[in-house]
Residue, then its C-alpha position, 0 to 999 in steps of 0.5 A: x500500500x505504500x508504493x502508489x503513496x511513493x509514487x504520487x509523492x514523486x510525480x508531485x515533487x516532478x510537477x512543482x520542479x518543472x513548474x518552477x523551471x517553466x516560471x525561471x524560464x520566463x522570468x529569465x527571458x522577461x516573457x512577462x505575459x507567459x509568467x501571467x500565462x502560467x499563473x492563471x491557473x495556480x491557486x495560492x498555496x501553489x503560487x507561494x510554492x512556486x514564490x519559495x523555490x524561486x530567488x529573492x530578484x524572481x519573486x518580485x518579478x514575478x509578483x509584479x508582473x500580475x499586477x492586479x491579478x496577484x491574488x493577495x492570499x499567497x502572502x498567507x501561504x508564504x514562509x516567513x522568511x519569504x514574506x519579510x524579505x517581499x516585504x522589505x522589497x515591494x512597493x509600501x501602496x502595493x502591500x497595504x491594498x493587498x494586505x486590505x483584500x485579506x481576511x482579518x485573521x489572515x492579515x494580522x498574521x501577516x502583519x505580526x511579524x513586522x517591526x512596528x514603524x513598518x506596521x504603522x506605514x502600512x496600516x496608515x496606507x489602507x482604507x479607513x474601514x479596514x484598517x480599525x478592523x485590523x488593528x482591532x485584531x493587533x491588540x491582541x497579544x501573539x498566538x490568541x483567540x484575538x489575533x486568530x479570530x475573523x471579526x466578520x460574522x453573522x449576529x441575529x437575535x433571537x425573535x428573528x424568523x429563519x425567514x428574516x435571518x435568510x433574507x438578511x444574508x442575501x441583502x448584507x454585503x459586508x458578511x463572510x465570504x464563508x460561514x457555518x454557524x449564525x451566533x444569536x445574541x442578546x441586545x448587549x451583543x452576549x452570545x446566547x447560542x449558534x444555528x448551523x447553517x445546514x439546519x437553518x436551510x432546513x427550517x421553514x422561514x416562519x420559525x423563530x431562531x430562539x426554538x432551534x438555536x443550539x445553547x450548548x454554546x462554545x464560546x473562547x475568550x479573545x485573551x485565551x492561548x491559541x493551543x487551548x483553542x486546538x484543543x477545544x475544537x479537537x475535544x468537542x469537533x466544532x467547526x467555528x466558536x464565538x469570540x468574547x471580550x473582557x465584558x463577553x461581547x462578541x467580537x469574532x469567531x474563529x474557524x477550524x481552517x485556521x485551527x488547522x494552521x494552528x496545530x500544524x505550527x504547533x507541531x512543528x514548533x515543538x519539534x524544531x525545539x526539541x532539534x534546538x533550531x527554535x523558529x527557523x526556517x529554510x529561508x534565512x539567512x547563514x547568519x541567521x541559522x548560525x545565530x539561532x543554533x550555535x547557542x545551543x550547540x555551546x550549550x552541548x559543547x559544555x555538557x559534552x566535557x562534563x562527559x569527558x570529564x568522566x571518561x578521563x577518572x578512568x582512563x588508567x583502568x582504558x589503559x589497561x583494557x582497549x575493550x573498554x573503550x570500545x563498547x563504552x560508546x554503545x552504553x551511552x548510545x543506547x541510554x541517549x536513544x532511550x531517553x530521547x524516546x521517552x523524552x519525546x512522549x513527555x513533551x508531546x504530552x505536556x504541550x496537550x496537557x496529557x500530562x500534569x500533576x494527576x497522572x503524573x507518577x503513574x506515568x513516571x512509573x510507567x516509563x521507569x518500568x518500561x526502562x527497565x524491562x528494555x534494559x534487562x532484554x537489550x543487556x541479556x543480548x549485548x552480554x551475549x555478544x560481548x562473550x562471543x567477540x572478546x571471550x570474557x564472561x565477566x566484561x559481558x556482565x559488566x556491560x550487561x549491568x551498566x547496560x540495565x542502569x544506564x536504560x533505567x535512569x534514561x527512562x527516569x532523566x527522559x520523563x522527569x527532566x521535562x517535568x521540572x522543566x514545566x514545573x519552573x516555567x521552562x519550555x520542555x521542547x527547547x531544554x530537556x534535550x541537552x540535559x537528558x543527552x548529558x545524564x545519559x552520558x555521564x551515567x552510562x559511562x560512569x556505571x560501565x567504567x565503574x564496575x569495570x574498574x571494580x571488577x575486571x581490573 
């Protein structure tokens, strides 16, 4: 079953290349009309696909050759290295009309990673209208319900008829360009319920919202972080959720599109933290990359001697036997992968709050135990195999015990670790990788070196 996936990977990988050869073609022979020719047809994710793989002097060739056809939605899709560098390179009126065209989750997106003299210089470029709806959304602070929110809905009251709800659609035109749910709501604007819009299509005009409105409404605070928003679209499988104020005034909604974009960021955030590369992406800059790892990588420079230190407490008794130098790399190894297995389930569950203080000792217990049983199988296997390289029986128990003791403590380091992470107020992702890797290492070497030394020297 795998193959035909393979396969469609393939020629879709071959489709995007020869799409962009054909654009790089064009641009290179300032065949402008063919440029438009082949954007015809493109939607926006794959017009920022083709904007990516192309150079920094193409992009803006490209987007200026469509004009007024440039469909403003790429400037979503686009990485955000991509954007920025668009940004600092296309004309100010150019983006402030395309930003305008968006929607207004969409724009402050766009928007929020700009310095903040340059985010005034656009806004003051956009119409009037625009500009207050967007900057209503600006208030709001980074990865929340305020700036993730559309502020275009559909608001009734609760004595309207279907029939008016209906014709009230079709006669407004500064509603959503796509909804499922119409909120109803009291005079002071709190939400009171929502109606699906399948079920309002089904009902005849005459019946009044308030006797098929749903009240088991969900309703997010603007204020509320935008994972704790995933998490209740995924928990209770809705399709949009009103947005409140302080005072419990609807002020948006949020969509399950955008809460796609969300876990998916999410994801891959955490793991990017854990690789210790933050919030790069392919678009930056040598500088910027080297910037944002070398921090980390001195980090593990430090711990790495920290482990050294202790191969160099024994290297009389690795004098002495060459064996030990050898196999100690397979102890540290083993307990590194180890831990960096249980690591991963602890950070994942600690970022969905699948793990917290009410479970927390039945899973620490657990990934102990599961520590040890893999050590206890994995030691019995290398003992085995030490006894048959190197014809020492002892030197086979010895590796097989520091085998056993390095996997159980990298059980504990990988679950404990990003636990008193969280509890301090540190995020798990970023830190637990170089202090788990650092336990597993100065344990493993310093338990085989040591019994080692005890017992064979």
């Amino acid at each position: 079953m795998q193959e035909p996936a393979e396969t469609t990977r393939t020629e879709a990988d071959a489709a995007v290349a020869q799409r962009v050869a054909e654009f790089a073609a064009a641009l290179e022979a300032h065949n402008l009309d063919r440029v438009r020719e082949l954007a015809t047809d493109l939607r926006a994710p794959d017009l920022a696909d083709v904007l990516e793989l192309l150079g920094a002097d193409e992009r803006v060739t490209l987007i200026q050759a469509l004009g007024t056809n440039f469909d403003p939605e790429v400037l979503s899709e686009l990485d955000a290295g991509v954007r920025d560098q668009l940004f600092e390179t296309l004309p100010k009126d150019f983006l402030a009309q395309a930003v305008s065209q968006l929607e207004t989750d969409d724009a402050a997106y766009v928007l929020e990673g700009l310095e903040e003299a340059e985010k005034q210089d656009l806004l003051a470029r956009m119409p009037a209208s625009d500009r207050v709806a967007l900057e209503r959304n600006l208030e709001y602070p980074e990865e929340t319900a305020g700036r993730l929110m559309q502020t275009d809905f559909v608001a009734v009251p609760p004595f309207w008829t279907v029939g008016q709800v209906i014709d009230h659609m079709r006669e407004t035109d500064d509603l959503p360009e796509t909804f499922s749910d119409i909120f109803v709501v009291d005079p002071a604007y709190r939400v009171l319920g929502s109606v699906d819009l399948s079920r309002l299509l089904r009902t005849k005009r005459q019946v009044a919202i308030e006797s098929i409105m749903d009240r088991d409404r969900h309703v997010i605070s603007a204020t509320a972080d935008q994972e704790e928003i995933a998490r209740e679209f995924e928990r209770y499988d809705l399709k949009s959720a009103a947005v409140a104020d302080e005072h419990g005034r609807l002020v948006g909604a949020v969509t399950v599109d955008d809460v796609v974009e969300v876990i998916q960021e999410e994801t891959e955030e955490d793991l990017r933290r854990l690789a210790g590369v933050g919030d790069e992406s392919l678009a930056d800059s040598v500088i910027n990359t080297v910037r944002n790892r070398i921090q980390w990588l001195a980090l593990n420079l430090v711990t790495a001697m920290l482990s050294a230190s202790v191969i160099k407490l024994f290297d009389a008794s690795i004098e002495q036997m060459v064996a030990l130098a050898v196999l100690m790399p397979i102890v540290a190894s083993m307990g590194g992968n180890a831990a960096t297995q249980t690591m991963a389930v602890a950070v994942r569950a600690l970022a969905t709050r699948e793990l917290g203080r009410v479970n927390a000792r039945r899973i620490i217990l657990r990934e102990a135990s599961v520590g040890l049983i893999n050590g206890v199988v994995l030691a019995a296997l290398l003992a085995l195999v030490v006894y048959l390289v190197f014809g020492r029986g002892t030197l086979g128990i010895v590796i097989a015990a520091a085998m056993i003791f390095n996997l159980f403590a990298a059980a504990l380091a990988g679950i404990l670790i990003p636990l008193a992470l969280d509890r301090f107020g540190f995020d798990p992702a970023v830190a637990s990788g170089v202090f788990v890797t650092t336990v597993t290492d100065i344990v493993g070497f310093f338990a085989f070196l040591g019994l080692a030394t005890l017992f064979l020297l």
